[in-house]
GUVO-474789 format. One record per residue: residue number from 1; chain; z, y, x of N, C-alpha, C in turn. Coordinates in steps of 0.001 Angstrom, whole numbers. Atoms other than C-alpha are relative to their C-alpha. Example, Ala and Ser with C-alpha at 12.3 -4.5 7.8 and 13.67 -1.06 7.14 Angstrom:
! residues 2
<r 1,'A',<0,-1190,890>,<7800,-4500,12300>,<0,1200,900>>;
<r 2,'A',<-60,-1190,-820>,<7140,-1060,13670>,<730,1090,-770>>;
! end
This chain:
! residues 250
<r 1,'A',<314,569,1318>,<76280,117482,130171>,<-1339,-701,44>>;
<r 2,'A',<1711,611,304>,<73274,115243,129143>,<-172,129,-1428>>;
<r 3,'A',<-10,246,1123>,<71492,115367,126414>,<-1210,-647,-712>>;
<r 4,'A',<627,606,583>,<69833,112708,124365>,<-516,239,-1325>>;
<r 5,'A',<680,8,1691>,<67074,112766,121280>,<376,-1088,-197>>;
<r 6,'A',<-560,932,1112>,<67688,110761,118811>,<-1193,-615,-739>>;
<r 7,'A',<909,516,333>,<65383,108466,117474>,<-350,-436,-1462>>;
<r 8,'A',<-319,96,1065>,<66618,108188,114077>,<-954,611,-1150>>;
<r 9,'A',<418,-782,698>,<64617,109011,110623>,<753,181,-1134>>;
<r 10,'A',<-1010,-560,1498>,<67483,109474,108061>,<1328,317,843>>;
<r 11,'A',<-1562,-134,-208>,<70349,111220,107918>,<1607,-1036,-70>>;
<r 12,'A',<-1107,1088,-180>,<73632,109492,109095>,<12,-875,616>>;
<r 13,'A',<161,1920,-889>,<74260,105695,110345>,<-283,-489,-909>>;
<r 14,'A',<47,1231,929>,<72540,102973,108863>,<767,-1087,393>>;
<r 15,'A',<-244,1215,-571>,<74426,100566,110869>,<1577,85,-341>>;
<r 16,'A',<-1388,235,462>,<78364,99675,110737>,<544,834,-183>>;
<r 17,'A',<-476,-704,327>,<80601,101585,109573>,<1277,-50,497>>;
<r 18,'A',<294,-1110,-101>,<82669,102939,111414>,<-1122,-376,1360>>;
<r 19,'A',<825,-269,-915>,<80265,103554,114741>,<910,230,1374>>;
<r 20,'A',<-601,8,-1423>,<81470,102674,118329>,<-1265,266,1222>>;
<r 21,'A',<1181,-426,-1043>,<79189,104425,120915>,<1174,311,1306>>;
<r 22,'A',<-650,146,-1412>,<80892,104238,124629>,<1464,-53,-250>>;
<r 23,'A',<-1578,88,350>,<84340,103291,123168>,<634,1088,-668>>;
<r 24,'A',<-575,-876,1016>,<84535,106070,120977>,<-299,-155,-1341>>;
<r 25,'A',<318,580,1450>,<84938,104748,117411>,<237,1389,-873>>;
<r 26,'A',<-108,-824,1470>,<84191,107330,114361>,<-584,-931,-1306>>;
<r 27,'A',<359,735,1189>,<83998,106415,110988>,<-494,1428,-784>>;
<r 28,'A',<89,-1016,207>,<82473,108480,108513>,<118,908,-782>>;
<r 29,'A',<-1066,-1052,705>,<85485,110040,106506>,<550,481,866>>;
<r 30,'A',<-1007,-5,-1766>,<86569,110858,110329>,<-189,2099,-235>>;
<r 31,'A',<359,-916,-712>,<84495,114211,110336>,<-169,306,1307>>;
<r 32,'A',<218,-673,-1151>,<84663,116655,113278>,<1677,-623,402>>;
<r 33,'A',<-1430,752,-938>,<87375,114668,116019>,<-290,699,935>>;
<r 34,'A',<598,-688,-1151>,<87901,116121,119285>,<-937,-1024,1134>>;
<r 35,'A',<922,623,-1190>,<85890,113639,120742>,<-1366,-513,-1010>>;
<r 36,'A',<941,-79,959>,<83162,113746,117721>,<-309,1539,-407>>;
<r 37,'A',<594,-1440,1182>,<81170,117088,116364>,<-1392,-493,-463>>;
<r 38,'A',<1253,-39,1505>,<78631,117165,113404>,<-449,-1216,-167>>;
<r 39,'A',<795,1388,732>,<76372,114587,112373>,<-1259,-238,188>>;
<r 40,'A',<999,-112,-621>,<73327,112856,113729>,<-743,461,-1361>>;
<r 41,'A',<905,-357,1166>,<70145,113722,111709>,<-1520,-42,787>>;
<r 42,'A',<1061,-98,-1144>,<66629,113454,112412>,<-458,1155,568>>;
<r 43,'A',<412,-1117,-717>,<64819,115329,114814>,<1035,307,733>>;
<r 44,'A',<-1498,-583,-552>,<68455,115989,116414>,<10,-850,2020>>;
<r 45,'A',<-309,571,-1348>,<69876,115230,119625>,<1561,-200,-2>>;
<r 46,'A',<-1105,183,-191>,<73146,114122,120959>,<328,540,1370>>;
<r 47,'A',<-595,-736,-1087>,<74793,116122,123824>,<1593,-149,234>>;
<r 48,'A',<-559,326,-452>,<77093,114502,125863>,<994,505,1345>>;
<r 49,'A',<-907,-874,-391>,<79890,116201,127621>,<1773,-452,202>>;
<r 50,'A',<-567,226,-771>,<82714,116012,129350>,<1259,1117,-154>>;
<r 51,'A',<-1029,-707,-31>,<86506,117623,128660>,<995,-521,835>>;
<r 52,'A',<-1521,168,-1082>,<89875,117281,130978>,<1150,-723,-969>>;
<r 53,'A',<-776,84,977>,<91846,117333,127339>,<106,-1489,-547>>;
<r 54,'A',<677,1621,1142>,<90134,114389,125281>,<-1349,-412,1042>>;
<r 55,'A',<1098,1063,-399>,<87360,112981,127796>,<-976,464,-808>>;
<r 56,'A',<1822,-11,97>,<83895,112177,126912>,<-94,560,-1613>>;
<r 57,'A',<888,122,1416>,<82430,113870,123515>,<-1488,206,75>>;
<r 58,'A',<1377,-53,151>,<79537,113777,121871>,<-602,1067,-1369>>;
<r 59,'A',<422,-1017,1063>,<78203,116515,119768>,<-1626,-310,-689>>;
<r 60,'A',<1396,441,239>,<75310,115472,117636>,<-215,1324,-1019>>;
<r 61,'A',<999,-1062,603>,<72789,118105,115459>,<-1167,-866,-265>>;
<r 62,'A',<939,22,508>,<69645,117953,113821>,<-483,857,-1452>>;
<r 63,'A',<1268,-1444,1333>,<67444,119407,110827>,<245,-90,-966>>;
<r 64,'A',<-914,190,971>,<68706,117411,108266>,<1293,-124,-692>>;
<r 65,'A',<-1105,-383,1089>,<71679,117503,105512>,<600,-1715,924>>;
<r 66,'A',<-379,1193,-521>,<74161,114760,107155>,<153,-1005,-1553>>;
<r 67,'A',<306,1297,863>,<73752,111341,104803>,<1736,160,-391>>;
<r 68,'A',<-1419,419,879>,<76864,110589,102160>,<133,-1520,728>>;
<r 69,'A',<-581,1632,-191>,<79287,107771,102979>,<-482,-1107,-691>>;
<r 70,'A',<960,675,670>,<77599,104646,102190>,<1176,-1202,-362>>;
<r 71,'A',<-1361,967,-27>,<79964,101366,101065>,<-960,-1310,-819>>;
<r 72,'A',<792,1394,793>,<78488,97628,100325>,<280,-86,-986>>;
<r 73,'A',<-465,-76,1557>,<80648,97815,96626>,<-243,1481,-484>>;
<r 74,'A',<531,-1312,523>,<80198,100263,94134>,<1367,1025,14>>;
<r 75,'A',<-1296,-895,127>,<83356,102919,94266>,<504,170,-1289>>;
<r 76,'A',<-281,-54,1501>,<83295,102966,90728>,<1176,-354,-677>>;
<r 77,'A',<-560,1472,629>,<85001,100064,89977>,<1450,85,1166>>;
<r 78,'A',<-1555,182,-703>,<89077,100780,91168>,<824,-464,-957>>;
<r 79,'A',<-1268,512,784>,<90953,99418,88022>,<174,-1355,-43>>;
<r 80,'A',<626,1270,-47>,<91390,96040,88787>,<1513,-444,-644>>;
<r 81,'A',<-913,434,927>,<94966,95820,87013>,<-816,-170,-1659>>;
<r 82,'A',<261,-485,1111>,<94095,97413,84006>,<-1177,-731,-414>>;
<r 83,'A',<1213,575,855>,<90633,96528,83601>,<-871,-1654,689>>;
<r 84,'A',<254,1236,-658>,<90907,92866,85336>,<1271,-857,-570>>;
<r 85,'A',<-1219,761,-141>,<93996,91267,85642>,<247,335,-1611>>;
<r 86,'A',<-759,-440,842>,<95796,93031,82373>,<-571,-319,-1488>>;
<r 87,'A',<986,118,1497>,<92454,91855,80096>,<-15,-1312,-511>>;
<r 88,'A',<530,1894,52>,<92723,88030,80688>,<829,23,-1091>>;
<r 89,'A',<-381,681,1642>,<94052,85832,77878>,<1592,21,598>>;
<r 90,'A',<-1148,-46,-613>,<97298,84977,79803>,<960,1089,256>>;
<r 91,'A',<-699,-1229,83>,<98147,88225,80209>,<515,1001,-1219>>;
<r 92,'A',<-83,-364,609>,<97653,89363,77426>,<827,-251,-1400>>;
<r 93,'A',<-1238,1085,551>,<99835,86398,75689>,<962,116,311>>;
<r 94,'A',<-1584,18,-191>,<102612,87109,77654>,<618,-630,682>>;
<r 95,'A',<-448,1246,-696>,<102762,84230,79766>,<843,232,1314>>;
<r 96,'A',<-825,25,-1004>,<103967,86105,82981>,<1151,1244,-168>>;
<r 97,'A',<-1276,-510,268>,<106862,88247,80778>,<1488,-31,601>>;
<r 98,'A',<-804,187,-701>,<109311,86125,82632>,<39,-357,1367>>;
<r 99,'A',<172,422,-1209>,<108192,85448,85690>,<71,1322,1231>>;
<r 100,'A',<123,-500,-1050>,<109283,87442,88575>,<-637,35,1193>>;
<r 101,'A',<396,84,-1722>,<107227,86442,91700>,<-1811,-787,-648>>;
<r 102,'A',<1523,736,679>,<103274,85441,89723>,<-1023,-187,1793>>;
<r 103,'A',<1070,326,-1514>,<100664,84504,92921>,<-1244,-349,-497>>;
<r 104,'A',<1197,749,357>,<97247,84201,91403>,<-1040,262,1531>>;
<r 105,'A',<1491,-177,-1251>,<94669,83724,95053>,<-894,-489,-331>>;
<r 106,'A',<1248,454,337>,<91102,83526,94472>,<-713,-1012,948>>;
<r 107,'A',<1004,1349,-945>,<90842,80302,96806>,<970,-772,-411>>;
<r 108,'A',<-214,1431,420>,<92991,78079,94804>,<-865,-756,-515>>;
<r 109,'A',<1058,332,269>,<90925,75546,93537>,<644,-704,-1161>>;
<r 110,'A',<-612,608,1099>,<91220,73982,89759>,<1362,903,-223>>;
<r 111,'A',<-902,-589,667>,<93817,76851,89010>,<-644,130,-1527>>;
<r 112,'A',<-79,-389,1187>,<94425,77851,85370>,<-430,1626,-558>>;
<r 113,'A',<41,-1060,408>,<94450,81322,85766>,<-1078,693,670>>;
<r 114,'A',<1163,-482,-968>,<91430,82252,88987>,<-1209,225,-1110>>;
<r 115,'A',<1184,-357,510>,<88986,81776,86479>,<-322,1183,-1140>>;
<r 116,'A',<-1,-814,1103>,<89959,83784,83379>,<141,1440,994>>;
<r 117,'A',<-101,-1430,-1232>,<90637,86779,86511>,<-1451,61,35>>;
<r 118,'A',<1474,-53,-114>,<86997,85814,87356>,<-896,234,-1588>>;
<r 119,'A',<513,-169,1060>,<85900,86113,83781>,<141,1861,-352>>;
<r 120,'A',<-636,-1155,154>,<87103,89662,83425>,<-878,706,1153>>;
<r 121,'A',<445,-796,-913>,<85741,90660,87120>,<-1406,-107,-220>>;
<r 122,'A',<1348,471,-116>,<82513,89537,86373>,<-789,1051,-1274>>;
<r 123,'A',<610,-896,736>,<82080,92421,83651>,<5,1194,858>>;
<r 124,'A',<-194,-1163,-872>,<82381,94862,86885>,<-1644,-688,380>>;
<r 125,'A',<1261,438,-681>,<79098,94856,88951>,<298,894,1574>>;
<r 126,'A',<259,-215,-1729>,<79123,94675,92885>,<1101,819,92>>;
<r 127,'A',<-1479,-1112,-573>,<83043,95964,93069>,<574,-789,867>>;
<r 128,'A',<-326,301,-1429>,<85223,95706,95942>,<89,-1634,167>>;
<r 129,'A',<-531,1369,259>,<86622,92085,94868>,<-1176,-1299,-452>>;
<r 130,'A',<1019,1015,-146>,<83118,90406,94278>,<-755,-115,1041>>;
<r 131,'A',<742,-413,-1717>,<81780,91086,97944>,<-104,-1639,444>>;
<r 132,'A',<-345,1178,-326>,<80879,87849,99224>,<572,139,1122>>;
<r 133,'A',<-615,1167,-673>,<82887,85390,100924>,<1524,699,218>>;
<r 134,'A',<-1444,-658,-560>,<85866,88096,100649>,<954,-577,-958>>;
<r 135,'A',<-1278,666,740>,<89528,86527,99460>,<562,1334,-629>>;
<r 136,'A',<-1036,-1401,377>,<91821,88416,96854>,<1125,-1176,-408>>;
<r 137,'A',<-753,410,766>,<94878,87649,95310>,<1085,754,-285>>;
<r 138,'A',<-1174,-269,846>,<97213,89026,92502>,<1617,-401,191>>;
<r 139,'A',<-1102,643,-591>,<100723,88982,93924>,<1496,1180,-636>>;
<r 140,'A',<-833,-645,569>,<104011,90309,92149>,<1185,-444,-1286>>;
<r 141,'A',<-1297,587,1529>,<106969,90403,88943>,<-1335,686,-825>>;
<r 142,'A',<612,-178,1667>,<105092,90088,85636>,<1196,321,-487>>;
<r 143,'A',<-508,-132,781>,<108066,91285,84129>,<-523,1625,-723>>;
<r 144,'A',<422,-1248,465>,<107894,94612,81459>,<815,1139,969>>;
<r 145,'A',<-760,-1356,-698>,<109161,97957,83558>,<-204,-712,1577>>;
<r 146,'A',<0,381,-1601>,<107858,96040,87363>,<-1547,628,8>>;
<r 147,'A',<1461,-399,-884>,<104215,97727,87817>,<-5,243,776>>;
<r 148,'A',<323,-298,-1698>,<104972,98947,90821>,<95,-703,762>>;
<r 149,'A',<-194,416,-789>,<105954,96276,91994>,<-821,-1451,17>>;
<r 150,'A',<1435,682,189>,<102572,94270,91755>,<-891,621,694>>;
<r 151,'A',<798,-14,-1226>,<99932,93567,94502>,<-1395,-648,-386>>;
<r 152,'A',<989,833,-840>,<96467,93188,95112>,<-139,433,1377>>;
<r 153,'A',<189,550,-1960>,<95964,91964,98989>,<-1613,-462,-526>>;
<r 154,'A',<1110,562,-143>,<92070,91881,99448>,<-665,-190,1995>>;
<r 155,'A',<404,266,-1997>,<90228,90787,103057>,<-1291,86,-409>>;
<r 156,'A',<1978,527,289>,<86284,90518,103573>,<-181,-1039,437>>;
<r 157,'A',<583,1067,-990>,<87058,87362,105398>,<407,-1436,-1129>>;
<r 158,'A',<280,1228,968>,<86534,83993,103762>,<1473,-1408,896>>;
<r 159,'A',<-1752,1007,-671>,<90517,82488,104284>,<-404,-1355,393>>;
<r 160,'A',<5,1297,-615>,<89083,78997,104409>,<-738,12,1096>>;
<r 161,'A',<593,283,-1415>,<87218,79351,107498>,<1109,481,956>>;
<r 162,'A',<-1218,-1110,-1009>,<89922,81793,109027>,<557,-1400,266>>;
<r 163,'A',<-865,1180,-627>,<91846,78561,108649>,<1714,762,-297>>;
<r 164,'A',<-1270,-184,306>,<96211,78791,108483>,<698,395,1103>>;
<r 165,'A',<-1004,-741,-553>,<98809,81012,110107>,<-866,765,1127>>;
<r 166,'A',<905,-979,-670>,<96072,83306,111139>,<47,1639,-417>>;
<r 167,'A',<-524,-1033,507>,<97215,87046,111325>,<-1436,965,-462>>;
<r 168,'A',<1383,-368,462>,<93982,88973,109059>,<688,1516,-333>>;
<r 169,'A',<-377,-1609,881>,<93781,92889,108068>,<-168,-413,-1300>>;
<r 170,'A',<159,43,1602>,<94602,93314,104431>,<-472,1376,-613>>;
<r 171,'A',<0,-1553,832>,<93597,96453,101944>,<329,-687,-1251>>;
<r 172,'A',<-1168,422,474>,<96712,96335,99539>,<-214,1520,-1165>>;
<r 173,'A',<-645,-893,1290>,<96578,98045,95711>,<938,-319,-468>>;
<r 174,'A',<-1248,217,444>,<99698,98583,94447>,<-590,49,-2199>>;
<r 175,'A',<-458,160,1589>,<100399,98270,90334>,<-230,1841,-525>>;
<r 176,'A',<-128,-747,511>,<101136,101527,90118>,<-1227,1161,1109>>;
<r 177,'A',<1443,-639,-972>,<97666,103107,92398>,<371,689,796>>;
<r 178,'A',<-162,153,-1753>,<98867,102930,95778>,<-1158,-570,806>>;
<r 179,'A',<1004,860,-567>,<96473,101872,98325>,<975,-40,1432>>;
<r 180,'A',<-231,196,-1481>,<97576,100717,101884>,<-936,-1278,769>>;
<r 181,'A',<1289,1066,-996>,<95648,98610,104988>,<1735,-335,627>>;
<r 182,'A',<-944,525,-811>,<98273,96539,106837>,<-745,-1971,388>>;
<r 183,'A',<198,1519,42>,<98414,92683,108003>,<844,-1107,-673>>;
<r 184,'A',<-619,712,794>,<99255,90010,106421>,<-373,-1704,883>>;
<r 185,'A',<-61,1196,-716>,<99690,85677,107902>,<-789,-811,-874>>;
<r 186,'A',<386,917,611>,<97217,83124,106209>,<1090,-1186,-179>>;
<r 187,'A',<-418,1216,143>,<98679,80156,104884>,<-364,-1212,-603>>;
<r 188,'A',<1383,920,598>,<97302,76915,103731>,<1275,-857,-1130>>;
<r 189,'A',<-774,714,717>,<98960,75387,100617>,<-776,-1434,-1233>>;
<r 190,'A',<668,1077,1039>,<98242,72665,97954>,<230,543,-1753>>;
<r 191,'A',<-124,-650,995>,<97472,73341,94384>,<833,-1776,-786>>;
<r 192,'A',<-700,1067,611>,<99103,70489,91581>,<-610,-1327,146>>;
<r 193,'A',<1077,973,-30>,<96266,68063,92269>,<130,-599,1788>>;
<r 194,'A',<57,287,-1312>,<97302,68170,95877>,<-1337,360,723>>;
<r 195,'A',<1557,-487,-439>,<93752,69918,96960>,<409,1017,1063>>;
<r 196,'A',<-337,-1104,-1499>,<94509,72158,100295>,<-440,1219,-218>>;
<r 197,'A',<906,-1289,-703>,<93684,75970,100553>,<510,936,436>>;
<r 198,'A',<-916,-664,-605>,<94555,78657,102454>,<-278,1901,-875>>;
<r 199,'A',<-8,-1446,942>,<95384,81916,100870>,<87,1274,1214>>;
<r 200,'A',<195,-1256,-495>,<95326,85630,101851>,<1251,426,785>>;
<r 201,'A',<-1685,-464,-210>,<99264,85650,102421>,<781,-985,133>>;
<r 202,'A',<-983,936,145>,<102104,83868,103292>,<774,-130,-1200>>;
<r 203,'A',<-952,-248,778>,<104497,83241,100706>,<716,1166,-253>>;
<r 204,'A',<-807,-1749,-65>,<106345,86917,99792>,<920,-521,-1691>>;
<r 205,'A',<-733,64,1498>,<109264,86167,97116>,<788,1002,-152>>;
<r 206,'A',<-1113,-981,272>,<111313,89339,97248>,<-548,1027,127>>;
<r 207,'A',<819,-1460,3>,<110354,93139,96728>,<327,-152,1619>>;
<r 208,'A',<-411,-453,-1592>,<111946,93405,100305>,<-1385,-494,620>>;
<r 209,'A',<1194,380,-791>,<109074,91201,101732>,<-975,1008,-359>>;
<r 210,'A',<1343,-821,92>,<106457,92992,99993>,<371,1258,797>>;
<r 211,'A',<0,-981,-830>,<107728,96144,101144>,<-70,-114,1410>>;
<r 212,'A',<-140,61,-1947>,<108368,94926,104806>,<-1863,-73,-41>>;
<r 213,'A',<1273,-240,-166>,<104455,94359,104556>,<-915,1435,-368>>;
<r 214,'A',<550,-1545,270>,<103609,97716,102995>,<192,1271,1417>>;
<r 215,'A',<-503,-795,-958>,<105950,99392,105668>,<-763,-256,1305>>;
<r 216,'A',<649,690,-1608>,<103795,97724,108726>,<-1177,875,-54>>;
<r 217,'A',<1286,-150,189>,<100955,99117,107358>,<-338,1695,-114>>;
<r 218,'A',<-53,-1375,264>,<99781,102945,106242>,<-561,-8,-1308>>;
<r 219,'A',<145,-560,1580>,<99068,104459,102568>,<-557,1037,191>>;
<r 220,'A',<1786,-1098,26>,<95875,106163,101785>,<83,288,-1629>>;
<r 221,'A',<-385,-821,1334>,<95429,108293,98612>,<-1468,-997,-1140>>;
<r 222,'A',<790,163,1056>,<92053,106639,97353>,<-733,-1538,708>>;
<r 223,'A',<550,1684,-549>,<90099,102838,97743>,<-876,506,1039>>;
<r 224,'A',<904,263,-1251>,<87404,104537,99945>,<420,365,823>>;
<r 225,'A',<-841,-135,-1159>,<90109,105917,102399>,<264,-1636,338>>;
<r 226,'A',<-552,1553,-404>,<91465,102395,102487>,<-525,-1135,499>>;
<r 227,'A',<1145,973,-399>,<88451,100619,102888>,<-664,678,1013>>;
<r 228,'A',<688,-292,-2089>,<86984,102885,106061>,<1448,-343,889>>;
<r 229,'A',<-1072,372,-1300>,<90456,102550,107697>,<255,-1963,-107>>;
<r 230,'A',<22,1218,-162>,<90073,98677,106761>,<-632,-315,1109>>;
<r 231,'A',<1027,283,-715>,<86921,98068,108486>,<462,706,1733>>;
<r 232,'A',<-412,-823,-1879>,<88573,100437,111806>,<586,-1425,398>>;
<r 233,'A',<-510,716,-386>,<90931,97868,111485>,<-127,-1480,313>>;
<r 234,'A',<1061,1593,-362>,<88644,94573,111276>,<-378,110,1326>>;
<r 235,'A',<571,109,-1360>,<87334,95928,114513>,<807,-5,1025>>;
<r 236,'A',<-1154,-53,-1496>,<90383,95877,116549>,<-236,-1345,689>>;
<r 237,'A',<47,968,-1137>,<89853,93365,119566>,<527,-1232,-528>>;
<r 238,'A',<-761,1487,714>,<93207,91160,118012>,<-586,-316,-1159>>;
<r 239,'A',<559,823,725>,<91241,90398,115351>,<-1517,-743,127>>;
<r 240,'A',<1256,502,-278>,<88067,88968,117064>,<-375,-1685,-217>>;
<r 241,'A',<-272,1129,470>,<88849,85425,116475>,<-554,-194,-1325>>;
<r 242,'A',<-34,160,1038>,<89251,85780,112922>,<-1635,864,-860>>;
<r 243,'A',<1388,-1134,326>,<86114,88411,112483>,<-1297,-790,414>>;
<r 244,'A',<757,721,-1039>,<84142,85764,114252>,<-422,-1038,-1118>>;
<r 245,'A',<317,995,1025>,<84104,83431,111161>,<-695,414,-1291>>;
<r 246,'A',<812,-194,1123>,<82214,85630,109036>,<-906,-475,153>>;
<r 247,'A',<1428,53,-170>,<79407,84869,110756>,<-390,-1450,554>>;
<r 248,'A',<105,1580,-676>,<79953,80938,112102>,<-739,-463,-822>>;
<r 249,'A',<503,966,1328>,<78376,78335,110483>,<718,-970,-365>>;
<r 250,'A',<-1131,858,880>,<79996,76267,108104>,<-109,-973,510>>;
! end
């Protein structure tokens, strides 16, 4: 075994979330893994070790109380039907009563309906869906008796740089407060003005599609499950391409 101090003065990671140290990724709703124990802290050390079972762990200690999960949005803020979508004027008129298959994405440009969504989100402060440069979009039947079968698909990645028929991780609320992480295909369409942009999703016109995308994916009980197994999943290798444009320059 070796074992390393730690140089750290607060409890926890300040740095990404989750934490890849010699190809062993924890996040930190992970807890105790067999190739993770406790939690750094200052004054602590990390002791590095060696099993037959699971390979390399790392057991960290120290003096202090391990640090709470930390998250760039506020957790607060999960009703984004109810107290977003369900408040606008349009909605509340009735306008998508008959419409089976509604698509509002927050990178059309000159839509009718993005802004009154944005009017509504903008009485939240720092929730998941105002994060910069991240895409959402409202996807589902407006009819009465379909809540469940209504989508938000959010990304942290900014679709118009991603560019079209680029495969991105999604974190997917259902209507009726489902959460799932799966993938989903960019696509680049035109709004009535003929103006180009590329959205979060391909086209999906049938419950079947949506479900075939739910089914690819896994279902988590609460947004901050959904959002640490997002971010696992931003870091997978196949998405290095697309993870690569947060940080390009325009």
């Amino acid at each position: 075994t070796v074992t390393v101090n730690l140089k750290q003065k607060q409890a926890g990671w300040q740095s990404a979330n989750p934490v890849n140290i010699g190809g062993i990724v924890h996040s930190k709703s992970n807890g105790n893994t067999d190739n993770w124990k406790g939690d750094a802290a200052p004054d602590g050390s990390c002791v590095v070790s060696y099993g037959e079972t699971h390979g390399v762990v790392l057991t960290w200690s120290g003096t202090a109380a391990p640090g709470n999960p930390s998250y760039p949005f506020d957790t607060k803020h999960t009703e984004f039907f109810g107290e977003v979508l369900y408040k606008t004027e349009f909605w509340t008129r009735g306008d998508m009563n008959n419409n089976p298959n509604f698509e509002f994405d927050s990178r059309c440009p000159d839509s009718i309906y993005i802004p009154q969504i944005k009017a509504e989100l903008d009485k939240q402060t720092n929730s998941l869906l105002q994060q910069k440069d991240c895409t959402w979009a409202f996807l589902g039947d407006g009819r009465d008796g379909y809540t469940a079968d209504r989508y938000l698909f959010w990304t942290s990645l900014d679709t118009s740089k991603v560019g079209t028929g680029e495969k991105i991780p999604v974190l997917i609320q259902t209507g009726d407060g489902k959460y799932y992480v799966s993938e989903t295909t960019t696509e680049q369409r035109e709004n009535k003005r003929g103006e180009p942009y590329v959205t979060v999703s391909k086209h999906l016109n049938t419950k079947a599609q949506y479900k075939e995308v739910l089914d690819a994916g896994k279902e988590y009980f609460t947004l901050k499950e959904a959002y640490d197994a997002y971010v696992v999943a931003l870091a997978d290798p196949k998405y290095d391409a697309v993870r690569a444009t947060q940080t390009s320059a325009p």
